[in-house]
N, C-alpha and C positions, 0 to 999 in steps of 0.2 A: 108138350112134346108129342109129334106123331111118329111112333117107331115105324108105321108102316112106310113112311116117306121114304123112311133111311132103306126100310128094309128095299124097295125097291131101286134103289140104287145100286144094292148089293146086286139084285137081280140082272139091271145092265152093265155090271161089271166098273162102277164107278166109285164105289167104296166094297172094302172085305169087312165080313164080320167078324172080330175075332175079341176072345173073351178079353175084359177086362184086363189091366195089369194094375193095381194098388199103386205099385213103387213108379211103374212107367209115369203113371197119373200126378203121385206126386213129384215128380224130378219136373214133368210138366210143369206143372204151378207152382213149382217151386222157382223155374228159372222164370218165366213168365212174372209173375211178382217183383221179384228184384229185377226184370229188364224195366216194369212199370216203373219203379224207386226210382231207377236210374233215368228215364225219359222226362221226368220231371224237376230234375236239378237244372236249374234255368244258368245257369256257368256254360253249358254247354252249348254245341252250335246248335243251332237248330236243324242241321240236317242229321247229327247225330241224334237228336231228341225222337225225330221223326223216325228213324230205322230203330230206336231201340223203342218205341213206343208198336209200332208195326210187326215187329216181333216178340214180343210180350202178348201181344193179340192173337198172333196166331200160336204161340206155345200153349195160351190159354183155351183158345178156338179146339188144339187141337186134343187139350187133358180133356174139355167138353167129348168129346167125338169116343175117345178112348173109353172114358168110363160108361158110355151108353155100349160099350163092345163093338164100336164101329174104328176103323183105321183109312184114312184116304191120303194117297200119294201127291194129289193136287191142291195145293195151297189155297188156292181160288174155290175149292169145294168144302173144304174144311171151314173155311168163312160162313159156305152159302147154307152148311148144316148148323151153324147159329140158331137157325127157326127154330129146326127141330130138336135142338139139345137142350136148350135152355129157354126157347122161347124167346130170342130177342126179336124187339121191333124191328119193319122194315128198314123204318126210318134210320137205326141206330146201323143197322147190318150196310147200309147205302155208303156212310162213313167208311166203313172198313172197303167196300169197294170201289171206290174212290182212293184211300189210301194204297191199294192193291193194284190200283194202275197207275199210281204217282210212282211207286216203290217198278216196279214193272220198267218206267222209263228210264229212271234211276240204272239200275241195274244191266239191265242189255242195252239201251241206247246213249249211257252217260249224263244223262238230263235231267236233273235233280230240280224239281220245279213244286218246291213245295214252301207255303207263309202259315204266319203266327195261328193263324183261324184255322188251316187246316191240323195243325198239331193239336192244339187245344181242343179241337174235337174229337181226334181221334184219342186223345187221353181222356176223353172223359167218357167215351163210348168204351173205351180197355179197361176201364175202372169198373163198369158197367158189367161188361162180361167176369171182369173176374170178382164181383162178388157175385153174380150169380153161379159161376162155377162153382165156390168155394162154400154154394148151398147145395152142391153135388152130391156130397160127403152127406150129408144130414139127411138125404133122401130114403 
């Protein structure tokens, strides 16, 4: 983790720094986990799988962020502090930005343009992050 990365973020106004919250953190990972549960019940469509998998990522993304005492407003930053909360590889962080502009088209433009390979990765990149987060706690 480089705290000084985040801290300069603070600095251009791109994340606040604000203490911890315990409860915030776990309601975080708490929904984040059971959106993961749920994104992998293969009943479902796969476009549901993909939004509940993409959001479990970023609940988790964002209990990361929270328990370092950082808060960011932008969804897309909350991902890119991945590095520095937890250490995830580039490689693994690329997944979530990708999924972050699938979800993006989805969303404003109606375009839901997502297959089996891209879920399954981003489930296993979400799995990824939230056991790292869940070594938060033990830090």
């Amino acid at each position: 983790m480089s705290p000084s990365r985040l801290d300069n973020l603070v600095r251009i106004g791109q994340l606040k720094a604000e203490p911890p919250s315990e409860a915030e953190y776990q309601g975080l990972l708490r929904s984040g986990l059971c959106r993961l549960e749920d994104a992998g019940r293969e009943e479902l469509c796969l476009e549901s799988r993909f939004d509940l998998a993409y959001n479990a990522a970023h609940a988790l993304a964002l209990a990361a962020l929270r328990c370092r005492g950082y808060r960011s407003a932008s969804r897309y930053l909350v991902f890119q502090c991945l590095q520095h909360t937890i250490d995830l590889p580039s490689e693994q962080w690329r997944v979530l930005d990708q999924a972050h502009r699938k979800r993006n088209l989805a969303e404003y433009e109606g375009f839901m343009d997502v297959d089996e390979q891209l879920v399954a990765a981003l489930l296993r990149v979400t799995r990824e992050v939230a056991k790292r987060v869940n070594g938060l706690v033990s830090q």
